[in-house]
C-alpha beads as a LAMMPS data file, in Angstrom:
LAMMPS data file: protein, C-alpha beads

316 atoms
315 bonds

1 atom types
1 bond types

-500.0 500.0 xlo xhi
-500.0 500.0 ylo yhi
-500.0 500.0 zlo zhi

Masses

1 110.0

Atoms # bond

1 1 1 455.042 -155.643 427.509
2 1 1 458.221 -153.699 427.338
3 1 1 459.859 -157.344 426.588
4 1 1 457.068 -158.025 423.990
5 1 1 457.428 -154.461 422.220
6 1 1 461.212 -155.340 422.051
7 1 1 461.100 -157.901 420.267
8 1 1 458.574 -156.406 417.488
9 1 1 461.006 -153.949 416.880
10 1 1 463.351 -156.342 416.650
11 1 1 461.298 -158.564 414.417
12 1 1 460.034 -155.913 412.108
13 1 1 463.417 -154.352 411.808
14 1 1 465.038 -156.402 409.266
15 1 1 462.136 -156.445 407.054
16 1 1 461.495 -152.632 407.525
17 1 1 465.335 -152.219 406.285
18 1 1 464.384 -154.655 403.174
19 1 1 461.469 -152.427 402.113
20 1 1 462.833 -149.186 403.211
21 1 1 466.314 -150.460 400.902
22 1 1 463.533 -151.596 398.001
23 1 1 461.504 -148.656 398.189
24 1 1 464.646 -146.524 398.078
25 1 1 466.247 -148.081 395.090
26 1 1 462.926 -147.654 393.405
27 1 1 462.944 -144.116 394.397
28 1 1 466.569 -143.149 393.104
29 1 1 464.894 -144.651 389.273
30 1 1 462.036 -142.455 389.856
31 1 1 464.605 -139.599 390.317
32 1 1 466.737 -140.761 387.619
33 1 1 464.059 -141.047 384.925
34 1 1 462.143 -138.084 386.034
35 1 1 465.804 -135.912 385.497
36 1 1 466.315 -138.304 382.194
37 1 1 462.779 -136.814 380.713
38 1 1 463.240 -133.369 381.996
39 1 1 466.958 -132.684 380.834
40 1 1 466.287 -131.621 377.113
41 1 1 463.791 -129.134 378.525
42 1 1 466.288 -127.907 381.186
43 1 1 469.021 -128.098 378.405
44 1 1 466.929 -126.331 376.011
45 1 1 465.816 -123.552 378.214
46 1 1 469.476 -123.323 379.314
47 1 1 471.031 -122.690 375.813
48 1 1 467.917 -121.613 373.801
49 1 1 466.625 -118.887 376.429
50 1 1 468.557 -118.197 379.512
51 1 1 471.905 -118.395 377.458
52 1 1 470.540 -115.556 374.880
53 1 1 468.522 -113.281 377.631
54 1 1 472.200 -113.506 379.387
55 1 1 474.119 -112.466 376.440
56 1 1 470.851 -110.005 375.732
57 1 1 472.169 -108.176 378.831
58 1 1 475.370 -108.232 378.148
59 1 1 475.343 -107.124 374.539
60 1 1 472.251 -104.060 375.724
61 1 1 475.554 -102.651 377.836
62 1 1 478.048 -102.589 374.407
63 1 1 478.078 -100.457 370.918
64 1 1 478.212 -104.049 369.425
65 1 1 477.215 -103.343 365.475
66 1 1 477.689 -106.418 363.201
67 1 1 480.821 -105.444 361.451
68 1 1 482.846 -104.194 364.245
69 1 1 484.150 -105.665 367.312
70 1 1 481.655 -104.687 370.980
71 1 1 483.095 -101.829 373.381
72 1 1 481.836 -101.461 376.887
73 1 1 479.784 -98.270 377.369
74 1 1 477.659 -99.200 380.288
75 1 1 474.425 -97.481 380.464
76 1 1 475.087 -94.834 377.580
77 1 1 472.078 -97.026 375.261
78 1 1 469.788 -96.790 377.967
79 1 1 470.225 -93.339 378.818
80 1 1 470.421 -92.167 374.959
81 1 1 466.763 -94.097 374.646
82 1 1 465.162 -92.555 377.445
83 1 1 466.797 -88.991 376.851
84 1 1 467.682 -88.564 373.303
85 1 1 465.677 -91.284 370.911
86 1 1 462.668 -88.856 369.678
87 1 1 461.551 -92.557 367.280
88 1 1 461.761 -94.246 370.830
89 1 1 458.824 -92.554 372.194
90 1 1 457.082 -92.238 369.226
91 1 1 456.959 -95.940 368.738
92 1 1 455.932 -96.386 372.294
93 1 1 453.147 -93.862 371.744
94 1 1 451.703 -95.382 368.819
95 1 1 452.195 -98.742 370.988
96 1 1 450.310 -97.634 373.634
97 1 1 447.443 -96.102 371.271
98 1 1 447.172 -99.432 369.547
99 1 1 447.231 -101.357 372.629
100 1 1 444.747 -99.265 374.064
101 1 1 442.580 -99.770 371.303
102 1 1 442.752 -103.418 370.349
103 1 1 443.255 -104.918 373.908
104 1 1 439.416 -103.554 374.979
105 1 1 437.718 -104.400 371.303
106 1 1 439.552 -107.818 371.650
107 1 1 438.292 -109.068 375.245
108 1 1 434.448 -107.396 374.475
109 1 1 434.532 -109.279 371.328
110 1 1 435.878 -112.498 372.022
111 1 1 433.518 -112.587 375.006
112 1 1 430.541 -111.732 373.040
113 1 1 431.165 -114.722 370.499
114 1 1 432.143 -116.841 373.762
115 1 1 428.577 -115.958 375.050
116 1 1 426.914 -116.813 371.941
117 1 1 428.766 -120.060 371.064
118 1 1 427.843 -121.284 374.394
119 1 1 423.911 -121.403 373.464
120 1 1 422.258 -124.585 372.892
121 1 1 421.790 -124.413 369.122
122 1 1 422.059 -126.624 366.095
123 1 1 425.337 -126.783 364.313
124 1 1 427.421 -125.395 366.946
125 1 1 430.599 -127.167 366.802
126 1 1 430.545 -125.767 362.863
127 1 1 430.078 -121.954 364.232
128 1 1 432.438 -121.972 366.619
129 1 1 435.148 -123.377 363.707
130 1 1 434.379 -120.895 361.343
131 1 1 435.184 -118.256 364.351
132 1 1 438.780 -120.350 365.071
133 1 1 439.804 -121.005 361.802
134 1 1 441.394 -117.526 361.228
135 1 1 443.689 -118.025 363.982
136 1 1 445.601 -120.598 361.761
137 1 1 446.078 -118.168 359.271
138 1 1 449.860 -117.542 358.889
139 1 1 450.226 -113.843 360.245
140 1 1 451.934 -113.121 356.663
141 1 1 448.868 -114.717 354.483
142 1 1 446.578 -113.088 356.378
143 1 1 448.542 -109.265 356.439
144 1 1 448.357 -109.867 352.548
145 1 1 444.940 -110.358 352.273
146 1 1 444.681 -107.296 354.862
147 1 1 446.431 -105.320 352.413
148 1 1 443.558 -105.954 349.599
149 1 1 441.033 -104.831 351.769
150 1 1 442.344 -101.567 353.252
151 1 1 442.898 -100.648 349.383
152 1 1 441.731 -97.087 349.121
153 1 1 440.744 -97.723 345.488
154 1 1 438.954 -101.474 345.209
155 1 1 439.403 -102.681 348.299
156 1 1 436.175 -104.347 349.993
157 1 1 435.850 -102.132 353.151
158 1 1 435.541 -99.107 350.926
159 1 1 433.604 -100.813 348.265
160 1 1 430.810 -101.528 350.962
161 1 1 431.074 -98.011 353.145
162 1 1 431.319 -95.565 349.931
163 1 1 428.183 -96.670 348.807
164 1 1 426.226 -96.197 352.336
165 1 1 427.607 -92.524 352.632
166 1 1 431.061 -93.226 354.339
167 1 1 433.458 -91.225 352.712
168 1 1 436.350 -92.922 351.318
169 1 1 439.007 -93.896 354.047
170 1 1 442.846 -94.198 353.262
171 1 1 443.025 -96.848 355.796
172 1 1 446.482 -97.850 356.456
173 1 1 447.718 -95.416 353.490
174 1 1 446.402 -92.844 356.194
175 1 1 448.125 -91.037 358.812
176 1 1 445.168 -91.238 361.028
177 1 1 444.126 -94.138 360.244
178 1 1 446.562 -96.449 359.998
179 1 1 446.256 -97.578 363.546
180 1 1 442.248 -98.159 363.057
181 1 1 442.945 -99.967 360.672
182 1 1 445.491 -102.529 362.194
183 1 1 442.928 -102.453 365.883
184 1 1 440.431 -103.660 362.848
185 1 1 442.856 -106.248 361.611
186 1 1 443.740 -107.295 365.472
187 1 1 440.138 -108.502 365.717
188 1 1 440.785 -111.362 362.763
189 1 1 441.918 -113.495 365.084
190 1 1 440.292 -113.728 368.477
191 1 1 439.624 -117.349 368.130
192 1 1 442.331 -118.976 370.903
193 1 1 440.772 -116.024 373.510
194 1 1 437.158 -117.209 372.666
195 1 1 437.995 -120.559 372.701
196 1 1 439.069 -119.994 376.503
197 1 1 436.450 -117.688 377.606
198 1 1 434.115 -120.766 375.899
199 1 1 435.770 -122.759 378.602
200 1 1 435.178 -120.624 381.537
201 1 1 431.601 -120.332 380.400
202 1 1 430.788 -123.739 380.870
203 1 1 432.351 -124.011 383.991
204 1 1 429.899 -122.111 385.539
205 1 1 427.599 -123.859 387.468
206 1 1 424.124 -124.286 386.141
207 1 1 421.966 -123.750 389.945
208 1 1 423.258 -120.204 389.912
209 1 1 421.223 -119.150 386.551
210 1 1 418.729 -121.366 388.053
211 1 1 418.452 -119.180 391.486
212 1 1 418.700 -115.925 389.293
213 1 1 415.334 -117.426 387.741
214 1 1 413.804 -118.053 390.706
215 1 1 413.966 -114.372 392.390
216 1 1 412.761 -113.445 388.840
217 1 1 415.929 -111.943 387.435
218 1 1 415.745 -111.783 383.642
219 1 1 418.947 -112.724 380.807
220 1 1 420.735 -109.505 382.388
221 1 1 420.446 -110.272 386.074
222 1 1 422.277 -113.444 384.690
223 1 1 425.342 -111.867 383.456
224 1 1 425.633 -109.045 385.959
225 1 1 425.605 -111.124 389.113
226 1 1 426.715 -114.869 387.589
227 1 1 428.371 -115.248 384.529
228 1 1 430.439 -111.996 384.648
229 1 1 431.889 -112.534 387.958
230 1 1 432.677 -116.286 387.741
231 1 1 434.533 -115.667 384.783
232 1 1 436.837 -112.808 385.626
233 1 1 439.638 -115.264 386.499
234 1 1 439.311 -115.717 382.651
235 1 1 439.250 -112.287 381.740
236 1 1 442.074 -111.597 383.741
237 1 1 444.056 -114.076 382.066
238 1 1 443.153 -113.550 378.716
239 1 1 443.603 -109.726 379.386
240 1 1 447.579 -110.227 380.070
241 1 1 448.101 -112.625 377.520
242 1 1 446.287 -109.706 375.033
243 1 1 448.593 -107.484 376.505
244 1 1 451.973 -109.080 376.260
245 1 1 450.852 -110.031 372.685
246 1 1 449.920 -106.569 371.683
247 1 1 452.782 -105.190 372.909
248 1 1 454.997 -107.255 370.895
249 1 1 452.840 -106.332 367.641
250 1 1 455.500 -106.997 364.801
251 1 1 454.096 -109.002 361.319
252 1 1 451.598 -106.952 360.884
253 1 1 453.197 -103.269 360.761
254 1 1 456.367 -104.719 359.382
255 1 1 454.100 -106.731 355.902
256 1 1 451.574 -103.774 355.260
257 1 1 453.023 -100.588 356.354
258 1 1 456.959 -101.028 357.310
259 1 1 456.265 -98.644 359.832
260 1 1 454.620 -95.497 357.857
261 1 1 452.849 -93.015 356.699
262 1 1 455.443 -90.655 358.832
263 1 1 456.106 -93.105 361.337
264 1 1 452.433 -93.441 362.163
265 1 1 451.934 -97.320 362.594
266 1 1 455.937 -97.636 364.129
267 1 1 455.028 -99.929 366.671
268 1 1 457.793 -100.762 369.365
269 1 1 459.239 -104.128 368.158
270 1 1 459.349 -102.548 364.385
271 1 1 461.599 -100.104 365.661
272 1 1 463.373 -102.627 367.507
273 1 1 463.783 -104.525 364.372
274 1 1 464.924 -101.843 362.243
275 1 1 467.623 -100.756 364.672
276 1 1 468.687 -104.114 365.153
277 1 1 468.581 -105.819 361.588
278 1 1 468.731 -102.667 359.448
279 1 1 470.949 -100.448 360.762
280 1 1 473.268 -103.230 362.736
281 1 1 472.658 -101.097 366.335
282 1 1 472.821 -104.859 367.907
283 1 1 473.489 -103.324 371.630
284 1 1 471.016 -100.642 370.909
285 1 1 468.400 -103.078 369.825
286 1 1 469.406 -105.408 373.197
287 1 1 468.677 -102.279 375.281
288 1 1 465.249 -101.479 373.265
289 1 1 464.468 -105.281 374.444
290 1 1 465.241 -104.998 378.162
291 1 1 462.680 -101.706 378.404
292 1 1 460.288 -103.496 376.510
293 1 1 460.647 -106.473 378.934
294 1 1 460.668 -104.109 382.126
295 1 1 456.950 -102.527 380.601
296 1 1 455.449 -105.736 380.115
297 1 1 456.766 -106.978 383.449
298 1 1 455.503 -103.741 385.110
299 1 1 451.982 -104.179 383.281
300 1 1 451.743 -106.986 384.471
301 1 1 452.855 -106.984 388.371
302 1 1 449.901 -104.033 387.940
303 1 1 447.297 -106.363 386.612
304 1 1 447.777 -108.804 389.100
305 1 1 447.796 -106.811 392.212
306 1 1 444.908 -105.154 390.995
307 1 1 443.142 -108.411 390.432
308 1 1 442.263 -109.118 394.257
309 1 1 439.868 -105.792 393.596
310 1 1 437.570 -107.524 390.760
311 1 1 438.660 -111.016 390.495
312 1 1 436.136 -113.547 391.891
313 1 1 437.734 -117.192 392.929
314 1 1 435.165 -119.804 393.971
315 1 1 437.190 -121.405 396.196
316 1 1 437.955 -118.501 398.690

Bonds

1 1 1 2
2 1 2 3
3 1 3 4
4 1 4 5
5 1 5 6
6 1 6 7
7 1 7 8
8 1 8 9
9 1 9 10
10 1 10 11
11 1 11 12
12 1 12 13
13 1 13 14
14 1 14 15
15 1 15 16
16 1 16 17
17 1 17 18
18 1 18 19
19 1 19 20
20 1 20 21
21 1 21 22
22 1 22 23
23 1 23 24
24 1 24 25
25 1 25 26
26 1 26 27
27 1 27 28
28 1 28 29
29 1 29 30
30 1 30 31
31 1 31 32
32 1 32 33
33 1 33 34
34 1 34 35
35 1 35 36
36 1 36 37
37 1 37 38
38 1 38 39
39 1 39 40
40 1 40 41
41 1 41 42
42 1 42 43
43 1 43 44
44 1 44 45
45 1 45 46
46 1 46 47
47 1 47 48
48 1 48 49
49 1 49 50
50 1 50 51
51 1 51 52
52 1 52 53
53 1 53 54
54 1 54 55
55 1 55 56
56 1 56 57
57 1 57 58
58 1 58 59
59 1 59 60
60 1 60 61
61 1 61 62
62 1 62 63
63 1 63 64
64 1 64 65
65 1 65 66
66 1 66 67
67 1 67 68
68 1 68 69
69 1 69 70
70 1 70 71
71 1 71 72
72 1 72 73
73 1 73 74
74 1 74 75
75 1 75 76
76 1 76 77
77 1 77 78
78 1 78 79
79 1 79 80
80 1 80 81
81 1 81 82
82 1 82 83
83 1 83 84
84 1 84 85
85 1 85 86
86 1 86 87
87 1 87 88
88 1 88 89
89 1 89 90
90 1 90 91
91 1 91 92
92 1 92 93
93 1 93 94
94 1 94 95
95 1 95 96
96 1 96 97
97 1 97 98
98 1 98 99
99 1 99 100
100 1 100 101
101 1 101 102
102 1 102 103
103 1 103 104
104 1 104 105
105 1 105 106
106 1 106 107
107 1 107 108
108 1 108 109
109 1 109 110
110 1 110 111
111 1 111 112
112 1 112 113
113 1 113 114
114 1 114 115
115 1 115 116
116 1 116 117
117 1 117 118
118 1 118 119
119 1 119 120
120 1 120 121
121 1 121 122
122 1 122 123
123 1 123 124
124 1 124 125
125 1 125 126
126 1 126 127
127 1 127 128
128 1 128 129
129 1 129 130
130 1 130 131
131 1 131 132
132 1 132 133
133 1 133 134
134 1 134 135
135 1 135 136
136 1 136 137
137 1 137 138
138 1 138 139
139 1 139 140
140 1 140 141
141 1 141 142
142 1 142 143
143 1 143 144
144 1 144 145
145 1 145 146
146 1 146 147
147 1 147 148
148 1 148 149
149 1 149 150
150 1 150 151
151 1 151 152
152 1 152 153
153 1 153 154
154 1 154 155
155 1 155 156
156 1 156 157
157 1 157 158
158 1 158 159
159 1 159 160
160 1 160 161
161 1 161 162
162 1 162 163
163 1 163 164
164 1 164 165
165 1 165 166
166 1 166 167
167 1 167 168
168 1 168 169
169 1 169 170
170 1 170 171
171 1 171 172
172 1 172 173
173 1 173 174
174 1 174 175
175 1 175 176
176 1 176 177
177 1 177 178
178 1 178 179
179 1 179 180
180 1 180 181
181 1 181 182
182 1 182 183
183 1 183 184
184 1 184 185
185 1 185 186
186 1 186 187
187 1 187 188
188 1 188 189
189 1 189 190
190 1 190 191
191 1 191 192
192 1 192 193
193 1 193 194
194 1 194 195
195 1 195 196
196 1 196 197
197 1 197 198
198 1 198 199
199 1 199 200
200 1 200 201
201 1 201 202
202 1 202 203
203 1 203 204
204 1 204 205
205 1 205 206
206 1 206 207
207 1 207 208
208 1 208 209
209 1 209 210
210 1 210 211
211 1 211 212
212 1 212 213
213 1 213 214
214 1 214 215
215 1 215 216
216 1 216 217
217 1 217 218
218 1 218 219
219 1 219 220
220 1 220 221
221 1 221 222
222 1 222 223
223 1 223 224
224 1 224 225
225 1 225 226
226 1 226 227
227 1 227 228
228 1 228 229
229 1 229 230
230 1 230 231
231 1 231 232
232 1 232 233
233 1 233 234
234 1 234 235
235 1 235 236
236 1 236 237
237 1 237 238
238 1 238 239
239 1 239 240
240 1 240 241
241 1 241 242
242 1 242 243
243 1 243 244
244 1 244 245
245 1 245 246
246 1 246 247
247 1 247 248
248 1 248 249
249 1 249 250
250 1 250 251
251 1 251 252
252 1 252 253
253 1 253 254
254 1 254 255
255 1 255 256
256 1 256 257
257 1 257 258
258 1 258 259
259 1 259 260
260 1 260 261
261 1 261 262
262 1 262 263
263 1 263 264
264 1 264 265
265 1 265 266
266 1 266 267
267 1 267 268
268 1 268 269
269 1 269 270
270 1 270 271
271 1 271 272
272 1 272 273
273 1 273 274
274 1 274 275
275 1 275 276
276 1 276 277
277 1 277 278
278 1 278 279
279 1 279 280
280 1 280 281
281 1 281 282
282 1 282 283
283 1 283 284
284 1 284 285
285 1 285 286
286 1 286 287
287 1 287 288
288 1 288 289
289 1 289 290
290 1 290 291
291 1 291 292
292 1 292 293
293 1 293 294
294 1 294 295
295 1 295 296
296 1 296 297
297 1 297 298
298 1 298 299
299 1 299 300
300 1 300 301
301 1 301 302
302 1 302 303
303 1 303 304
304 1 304 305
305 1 305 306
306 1 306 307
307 1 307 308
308 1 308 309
309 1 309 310
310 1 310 311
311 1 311 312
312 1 312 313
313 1 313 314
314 1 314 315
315 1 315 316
């Protein structure tokens, strides 16, 4: 046997080389063509992101201003932001405030047309359309037409709400009211986030509406105990991406209010803007970026280890 089992080896071993040496050579083009197709995006997250979040850093530690030359000053931005910088935490205030504001309104609503579109009616590929086609607004087109409607005088808002009683609102002319008025604006375009809850709707399996029926719960029973816990994976991640987005508010405040009345609607990345592009601070600006980027990172590190509290996952 031992004699026999020899010579197997023995026989199988040149062969075994042959595909081993053909299997390899067909391995190294696998290799080769699977680097070929992913260089430009390595290349392009090399140059086009890591490079400038790099130089970012770099530039957050300098007095760099356009015109002159960069000294090293170390911290001194950072600590002249979180000490001195009264516009710093006024813009994160009002950041907060409208975060606060549209981030809740944005996942209630988009849910609610979610639940809605995902009926069995007649023309519903038409509805749910007309619900996504303001998301391909430009952010600009649509700020303009925002502008018309917040109009004290003849815009439309007023033009309905005077005449039922409301008195007349200043909307984003308003001190108080400019942020309303942009959480109003924020709900324009809640398409992409109902398209997705849409998605996590219907992957919720039928039998569990079906056993709801049968111990007699009613519509309510159905979304307390099925649909609303089988889609909190979806909430959850349409909740971060609506906070990473709203945190980086910029079109909006910069088109229709640059900021004002008295620094009411100065939303973080508006400040960050005007310190950067209008008044040249370039390493001031850098070091605005980094905090914003430690917040968001924070936010979300806090979203996610919460999740294991109220996020449901089938499959554990």
């Amino acid at each position: 046997m031992a004699t026999t089992h020899s010579k197997d080896r023995g026989l199988s071993r040149p062969g075994t080389r042959a595909k081993s040496a053909r299997l390899s050579h067909h391995r190294r083009r696998e290799v080769f063509w699977g680097m070929a197709c992913a260089a430009p995006a390595v290349l392009g997250f090399l140059f086009w992101q890591l490079g400038p979040i790099v130089a970012s850093l770099l530039i957050a530690l300098t007095d760099w201003r356009i015109a002159a030359s960069p000294n090293w000053i170390g911290f001194d931005n950072f600590a002249h932001i979180l000490t001195g910088d009264r516009l710093f935490r006024k813009s994160l205030a009002v950041t907060a405030y409208y975060a606060l504001g549209s981030v809740p309104l944005r996942l209630l609503a988009a849910f609610a047309l979610a639940v809605l579109l995902n009926q069995k009616i007649r023309g519903l590929p038409v509805f749910r359309t007309i619900f996504y086609l303001p998301s391909i607004v430009p952010l600009i087109a649509s700020s303009v037409l925002w502008i018309w409607l917040f109009n004290p005088d003849f815009g439309l808002l007023n033009a309905i709400l005077v005449p039922l009683g409301v008195p007349r609102l200043q909307w984003i002319y308003g001190s108080t009211t400019v942020i309303p008025a942009l959480i109003l604006m924020s709900m324009w375009d809640i398409g992409p986030m109902m398209i997705i809850f849409l998605a996590g709707l219907q992957g919720v399996p039928r039998q569990f509406y079906e056993a709801v029926e049968i111990d007699g719960g009613n519509p309510w029973h159905k979304m307390r105990h099925v649909t609303i816990p089988m889609v909190t994976p979806t909430i959850l991640f349409n909740l971060i991406l609506s906070v990473i987005g709203t945190m980086q508010t910029f079109v909006q405040a910069y088109v229709m209010t640059e900021g004002g009345p008295n620094n009411a609607s100065l939303l973080y990345v508006l400040y960050l803007y005007n310190k950067a592009f209008e008044q040249s601070q370039m390493g001031y600006a850098s070091a605005l970026a980094w905090i914003l980027f430690a917040i968001i990172a924070a936010l979300s590190v806090l979203l996610f280890r919460s999740s294991s509290r109220w996020v449901y996952y089938a499959g554990r």
